[in-house]
N, C-alpha and C positions, 0 to 999 in steps of 0.2 A: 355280247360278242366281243370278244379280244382282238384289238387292233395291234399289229405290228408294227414298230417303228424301223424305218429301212435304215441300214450301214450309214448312206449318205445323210442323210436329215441329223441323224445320233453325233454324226463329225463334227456336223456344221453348228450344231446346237454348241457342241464342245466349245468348237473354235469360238464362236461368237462369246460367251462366258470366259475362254480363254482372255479374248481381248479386252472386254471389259474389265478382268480383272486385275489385270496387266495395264491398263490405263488408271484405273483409281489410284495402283500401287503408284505407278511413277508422280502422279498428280503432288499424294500427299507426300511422295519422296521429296520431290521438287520445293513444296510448302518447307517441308522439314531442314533442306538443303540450306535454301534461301535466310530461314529463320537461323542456323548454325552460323552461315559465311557474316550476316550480320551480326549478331551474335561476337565472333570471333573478329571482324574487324573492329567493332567497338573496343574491342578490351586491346585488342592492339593498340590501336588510338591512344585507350588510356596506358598503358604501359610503356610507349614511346613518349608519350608526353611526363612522365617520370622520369626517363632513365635521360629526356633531357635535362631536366631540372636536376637532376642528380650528378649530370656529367660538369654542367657549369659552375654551380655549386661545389663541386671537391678542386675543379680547377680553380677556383678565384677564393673560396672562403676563407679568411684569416680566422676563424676559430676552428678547433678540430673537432669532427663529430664522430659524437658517438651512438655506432649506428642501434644499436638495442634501444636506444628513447627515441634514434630516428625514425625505426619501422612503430613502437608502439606510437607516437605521434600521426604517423601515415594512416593507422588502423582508425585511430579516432576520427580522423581526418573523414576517411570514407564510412564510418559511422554516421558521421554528422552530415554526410551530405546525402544521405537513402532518403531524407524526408519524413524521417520515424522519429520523433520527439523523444519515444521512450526506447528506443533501442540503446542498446549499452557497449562500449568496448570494456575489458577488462586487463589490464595487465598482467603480466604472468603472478608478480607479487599480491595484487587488487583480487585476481581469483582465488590463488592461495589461502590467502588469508578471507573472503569470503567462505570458505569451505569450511575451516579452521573455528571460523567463531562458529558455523551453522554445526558441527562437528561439539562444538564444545573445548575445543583445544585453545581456541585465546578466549580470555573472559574480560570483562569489565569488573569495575570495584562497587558495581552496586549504584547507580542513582541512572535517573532521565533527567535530560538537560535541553535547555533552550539557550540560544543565542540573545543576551539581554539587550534590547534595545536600546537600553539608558543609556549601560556602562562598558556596552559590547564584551564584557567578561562570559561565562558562562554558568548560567542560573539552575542551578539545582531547583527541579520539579516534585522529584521524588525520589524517596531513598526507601530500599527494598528489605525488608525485615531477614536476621541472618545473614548481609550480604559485609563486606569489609567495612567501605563505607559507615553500615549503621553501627557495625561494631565499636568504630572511632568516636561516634558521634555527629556524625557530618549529619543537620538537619535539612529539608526542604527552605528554600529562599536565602539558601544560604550563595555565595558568589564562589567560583572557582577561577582564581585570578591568574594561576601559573601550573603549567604543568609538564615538570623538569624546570628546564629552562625556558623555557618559552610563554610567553603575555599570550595569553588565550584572547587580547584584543586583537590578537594578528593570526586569530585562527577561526574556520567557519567552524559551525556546530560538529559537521561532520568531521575535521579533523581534529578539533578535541575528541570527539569518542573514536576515534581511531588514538590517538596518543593514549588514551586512558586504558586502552586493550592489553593486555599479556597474558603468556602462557599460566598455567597453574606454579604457583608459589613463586613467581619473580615480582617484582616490587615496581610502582611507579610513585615519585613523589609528588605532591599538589599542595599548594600553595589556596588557602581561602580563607573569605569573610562571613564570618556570621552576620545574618542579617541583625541590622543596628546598631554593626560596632563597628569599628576602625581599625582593629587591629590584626593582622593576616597572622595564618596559622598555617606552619606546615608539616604536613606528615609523609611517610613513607606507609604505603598502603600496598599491601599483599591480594594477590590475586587468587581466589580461592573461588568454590562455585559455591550457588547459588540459586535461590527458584524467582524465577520473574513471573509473574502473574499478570494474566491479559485483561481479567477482568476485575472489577471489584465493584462492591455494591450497599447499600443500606436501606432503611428508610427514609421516607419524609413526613413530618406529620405523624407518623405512627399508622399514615396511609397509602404512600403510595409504593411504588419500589424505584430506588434509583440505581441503576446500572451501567456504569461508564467498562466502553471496551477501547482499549487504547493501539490495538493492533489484532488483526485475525494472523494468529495461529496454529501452532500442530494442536495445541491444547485445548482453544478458545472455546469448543466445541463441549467439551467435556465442563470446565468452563460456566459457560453461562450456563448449562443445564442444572450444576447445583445452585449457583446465582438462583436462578428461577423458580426452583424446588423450594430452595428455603425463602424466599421471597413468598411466594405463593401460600406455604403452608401458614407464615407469620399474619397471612388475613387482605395483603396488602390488596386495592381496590382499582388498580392501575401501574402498570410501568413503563418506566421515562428510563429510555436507551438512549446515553452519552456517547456520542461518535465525533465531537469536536478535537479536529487533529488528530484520528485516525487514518493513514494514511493509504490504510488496505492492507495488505498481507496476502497469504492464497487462499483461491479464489473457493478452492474446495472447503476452506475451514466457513468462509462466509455461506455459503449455501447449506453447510451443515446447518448452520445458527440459524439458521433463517429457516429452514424444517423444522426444527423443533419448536416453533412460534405459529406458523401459518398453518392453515389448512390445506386439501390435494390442491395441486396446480404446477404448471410448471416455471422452474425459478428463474432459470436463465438460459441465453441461448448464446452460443458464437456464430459470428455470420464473417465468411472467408472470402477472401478476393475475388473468388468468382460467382456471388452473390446466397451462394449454397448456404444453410441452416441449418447446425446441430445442436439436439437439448444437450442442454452441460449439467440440467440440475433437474429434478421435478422433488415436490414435497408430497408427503402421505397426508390421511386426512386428521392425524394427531394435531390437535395445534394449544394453544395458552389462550383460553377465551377470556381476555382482559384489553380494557380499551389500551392505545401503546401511544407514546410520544417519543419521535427522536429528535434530539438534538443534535445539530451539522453547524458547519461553518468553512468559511472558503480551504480551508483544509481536509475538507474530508475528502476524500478520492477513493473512487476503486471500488474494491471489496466492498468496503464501507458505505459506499454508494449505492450501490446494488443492493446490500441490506438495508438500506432506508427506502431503495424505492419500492422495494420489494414488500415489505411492510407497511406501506401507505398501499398501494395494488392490492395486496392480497388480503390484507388485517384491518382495512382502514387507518393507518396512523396517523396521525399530523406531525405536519416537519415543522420545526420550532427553530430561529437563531437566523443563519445567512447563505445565500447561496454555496453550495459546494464547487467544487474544482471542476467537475468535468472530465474524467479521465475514466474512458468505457472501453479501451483495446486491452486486449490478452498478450502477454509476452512469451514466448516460449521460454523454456529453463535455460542457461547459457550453455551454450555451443563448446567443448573443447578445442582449443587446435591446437596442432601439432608439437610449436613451441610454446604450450602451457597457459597461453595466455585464454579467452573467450569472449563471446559475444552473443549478444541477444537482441532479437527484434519483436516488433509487434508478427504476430502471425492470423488475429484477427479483432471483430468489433464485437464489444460486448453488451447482448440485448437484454433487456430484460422480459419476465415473463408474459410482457404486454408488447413484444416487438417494438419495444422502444430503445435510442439510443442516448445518453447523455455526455457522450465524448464532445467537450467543445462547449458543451453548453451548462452544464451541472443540471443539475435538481432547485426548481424552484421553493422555498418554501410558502410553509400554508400563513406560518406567521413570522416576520421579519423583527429580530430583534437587534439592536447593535451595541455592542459594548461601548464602553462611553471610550475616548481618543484616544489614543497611545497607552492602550491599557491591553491584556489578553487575560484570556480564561484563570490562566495561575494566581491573576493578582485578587482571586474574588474566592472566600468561601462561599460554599452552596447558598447558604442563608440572604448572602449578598450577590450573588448573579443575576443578572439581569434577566439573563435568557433561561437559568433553572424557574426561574421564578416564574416566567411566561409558560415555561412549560407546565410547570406545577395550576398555573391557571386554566390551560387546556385543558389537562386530567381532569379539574376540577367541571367543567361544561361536560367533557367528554363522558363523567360519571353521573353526572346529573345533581354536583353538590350545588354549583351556581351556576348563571348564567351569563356569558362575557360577550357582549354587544358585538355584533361583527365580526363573528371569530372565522368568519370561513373566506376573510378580507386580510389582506397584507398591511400589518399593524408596524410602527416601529416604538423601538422604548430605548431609551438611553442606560448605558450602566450607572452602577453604581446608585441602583435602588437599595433602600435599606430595611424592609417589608422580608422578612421572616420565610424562608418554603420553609420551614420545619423547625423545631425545637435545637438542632443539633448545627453548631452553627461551625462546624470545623470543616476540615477538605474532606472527600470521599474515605472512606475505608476502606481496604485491602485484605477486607478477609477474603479470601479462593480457594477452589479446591482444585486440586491436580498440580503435578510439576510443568509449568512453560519453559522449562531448561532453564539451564546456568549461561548459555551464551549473550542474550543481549541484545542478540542481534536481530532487526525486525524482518533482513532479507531472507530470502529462501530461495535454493535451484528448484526446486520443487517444480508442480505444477501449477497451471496458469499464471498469473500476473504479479508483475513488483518480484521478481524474480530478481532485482531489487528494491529492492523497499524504496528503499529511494527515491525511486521516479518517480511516483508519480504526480506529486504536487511540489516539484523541485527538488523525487527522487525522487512503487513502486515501489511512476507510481508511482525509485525504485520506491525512497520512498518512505514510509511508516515513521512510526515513535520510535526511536531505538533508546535502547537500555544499557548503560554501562555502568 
C-alpha cells in the first residue's frame, strides 16, 4: 500500500537538509577563512619584516647593492630555511646552464674528478675514451693544477667542473701534472662531444662478474643489461655490483636496474606528507639467478641505495665496505619561475619494497670493511682493495667455493691488502654499450630525485659522479 507524504512533512524534510547543509557549508567556510587570514598574515609578517630590513639597509649602506644577487640571495635564504636539506634554489644562470649541459650544449673535456686531499688540486679519476682529454693524453692520476687562471687549490670539485664546461668547439686551457713528475703541462683543450658510460665491468678470477655503476642514468639501464648479458654468457659464477661514490641519479633508471636482476615484487614506494603510499616501481618475475654482492660506502646515496637495498630484500645480496649516506627523499624536477631562475624541494620519503626507510640512517652493511686512513677507493687497483677483495670473499661462501667464518657478523679489514681478487690487477674497464650522452652531467630535471645530482651526499642527493 502506497503512503503519501503530505506538502508539510516534504517542506520541513527540505528545510531541515536545507539547514544542515547550510551549516556544514559555513562550518568548513569558516575552517577555510580562518586557515587563509592566517595564512595571509603570516606572509604579511614575513614581508614587512623584509621591506624593513630593506628600508634601513638602502638608508645606511655604504656599499651599493645590487639587487638581482640581492633577491637571488633572498631565494636561497628561504630555501635554506623550509628545513629541506635537499631542496635546491637555482639562479637564473645555475638553471641555464643546468639545462645546457643536461641538453648537451655545454660539454666537458672528458675526465671524473675528485678534490685531492693531499694537494687540494684536482685528481683525475678517469678519462673517457674519444673524449678531448684522451685525445691530448691526459691519463687517470694525473693532477689538474690550473684552470685558465685560476689554482684549482681555491676551487671545490664542483667549480672546477663547472670551469672546465663550454659550448661545442670553444676551448679552455689547463694546466697539469703527470703522476710522478714535477713538471706542469699546459694545454688548450677543445670541447667537443663525447660518450660517457655509466657502467663498466670485467672479470675476476675468470669468475666472478665485476660491475661498477658510477651514476644512474637515462642510459644505465640499457647499460648494465649488456654488462650482464656478456657477463653472464662468459660463465661468470657471481656478481659484485660497485656503488662506491655513486651518488644516485633518477630514480626511474635505478628501478629499471634493479628489475632486470630481481624477481616480481614491489621496488619502491613514495610515502607523502600526509602519510599516503604510492608503488613507484614493481619488478616482473624475469630476474639474474646469481648470488650478487654490492659494494657501498658513506657516499652512496639515493638511487643507489635503493638499488642495494633492494638487492639484499629481494635477491639476497650482501653489502660489503661501509655504511652509506642515508638519503631516502624524492625531489621534484625544478620548479621554473618567472625570472628564469628555479627551485626544487623534497616532495616525499622514499621507501623501499619492505616499507622501510633509510633517510637519516643509510644502510647497514653485512660486512664492514675500511680502507686504510687518508686513502679512497682511486688510490687502490682492484687486485689491491680491500673492500673488492672482502667482497670477492663473500662470492666466494656465497658460491660454495669456501667458507669465511662469521660471515653473516660485521667484520672489519684495513686497506691496503695485497692478496690478489683476480689475475688482472689494473682499474676497472670501460667497455659499455649504449651512448650516456656527451654532457657529463650527473644532474637531471627529470623525474624523481637528485634532480641534482648533487645533493645528495653534499649534492642528488643533488649530487652523483659528474664527468667532465
Amino acid at each position: 500500500m502506497n503512503k503519501k507524504i503530505s506538502v508539510s512533512v516534504a517542506i520541513t524534510v527540505a528545510l531541515i537538509a536545507m539547514t544542515v547543509t547550510f551549516s556544514i557549508t559555513m562550518i568548513v567556510a569558516m575552517q577555510i577563512f580562518d586557515n587563509t587570514v592566517t595564512s595571509v598574515n603570516e606572509k604579511q609578517s614575513m614581508y614587512n619584516k623584509l621591506a624593513e630590513i630593506d628600508k634601513y639597509v638602502r638608508a645606511n649602506a655604504y656599499n651599493a647593492i645590487d639587487d638581482v644577487t640581492l633577491n637571488d640571495y633572498i631565494a636561497y635564504g628561504y630555501v635554506l630555511g623550509i628545513n629541506d636539506k635537499n631542496a635546491k634554489y637555482y639562479t637564473e644562470k645555475e638553471y641555464s646552464d643546468l639545462l645546457a649541459v643536461q641538453n648537451g650544449k655545454l660539454l666537458g673535456i672528458g675526465v671524473d674528478l675528485i678534490k685531492d686531499a693531499t694537494t687540494g688540486y684536482g685528481r683525475v679519476i678517469r678519462v673517457y675514451s674519444g673524449s678531448p682529454a684522451a685525445e691530448l693524453g691526459i691519463e687517470a692520476g694525473s693532477y689538474i693544477t690550473r684552470i685558465g687562471d685560476t689554482d684549482t687549490k681555491n676551487l671545490t670539485r664542483d667549480g672546477m667542473l663547472t670551469r672546465l664546461r663550454g659550448e661545442d668547439g670553444t676551448t679552455v686551457s689547463i694546466t697539469y701534472l703527470t703522476r710522478g713528475t714535477s713538471e706542469e703541462k699546459t694545454l688548450e683543450v677543445t670541447h667537443v662531444g663525447y660518450t660517457i658510460p655509466t657502467v663498466e665491468y670485467q672479470t675476476l678470477n675468470d669468475t666472478y662478474g665485476y660491475i661498477r655503476i658510477t651514476q644512474f642514468g637515462s642510459t644505465t639501464a640499457s647499460e648494465l643489461d649488456y654488462a650482464v648479458n656478456q657477463l653472464t654468457s662468459s660463465g661468470v659464477t657471481a656478481l659484485l655490483f660497485d656503488l662506491r661514490d655513486n651518488e644516485g641519479g633518477l630514480l626511474d633508471s635505478a628501478t629499471e636496474c634493479i628489475d632486470l636482476l630481481v624477481g616480481e615484487g614491489i621496488i619502491a614506494y613514495a610515502e607523502y606528507s600526509d602519510g599516503t603510499r604510492e608503488v613507484l616501481a614493481e619488478s616482473d618475475a624475469t630476474r639474474v639467478d646469481l648470488p650478487m654482492v654490492c659494494l657501498v660506502n658513506g657516499n652512496t646515496a639515493s638511487s643507489a641505495e635503493l638499488f642495494a637495498a633492494s638487492l639484499r630484500d629481494m635477491a639476497g645480496a650482501r653489502l660489503v665496505g661501509t655504511k652509506t649516506y642515508g638519503k631516502g627523499t624524492i625531489q621534484a624536477a625544478p620548479q621554473r619561475l618567472s625570472d628564469g631562475s628555479a627551485v626544487s624541494v623534497t616532495v616525499a620519503r622514499l621507501l623501499t619494497g619492505k616499507e622501510e626507510c633509510f633517510d637519516g640512517t643509510g644502510l647497514t652493511v653485512d660486512q664492514e670493511v675500511q680502507l686504510a686512513e687518508n686513502t679512497v677507493l682511486y688510490d687502490y687497483a682492484l687486485s689491491e682493495d680491500a673492500q673488492v677483495l672482502r667482497a670477492v670473499s663473500v662470492a666466494d661462501t656465497l658460491t660454495g667455493v669456501t667458507t669465511m667464518e662469521g660471515n653473516t657478523s660485521t667484520g672489519t679489514q684495513t686497506g691496503g691488502d695485497s692478496s690478489a681478487a683476480g689475475g688482472d690487477t689494473s682499474a676497472p674497464g670501460s667497455e659499455s654499450a649504449g651512448d650516456a650522452g656527451a654532457s657529463g652531467d650527473a644532474d637531471s630535471a627529470g623525474n624523481g630525485e637528485d634532480s641534482s645530482a648533487d645533493s645528495a651526499a653534499g649534492e642528488d642527493a643533488s649530487s652523483s659522479e659528474e664527468a667532465e
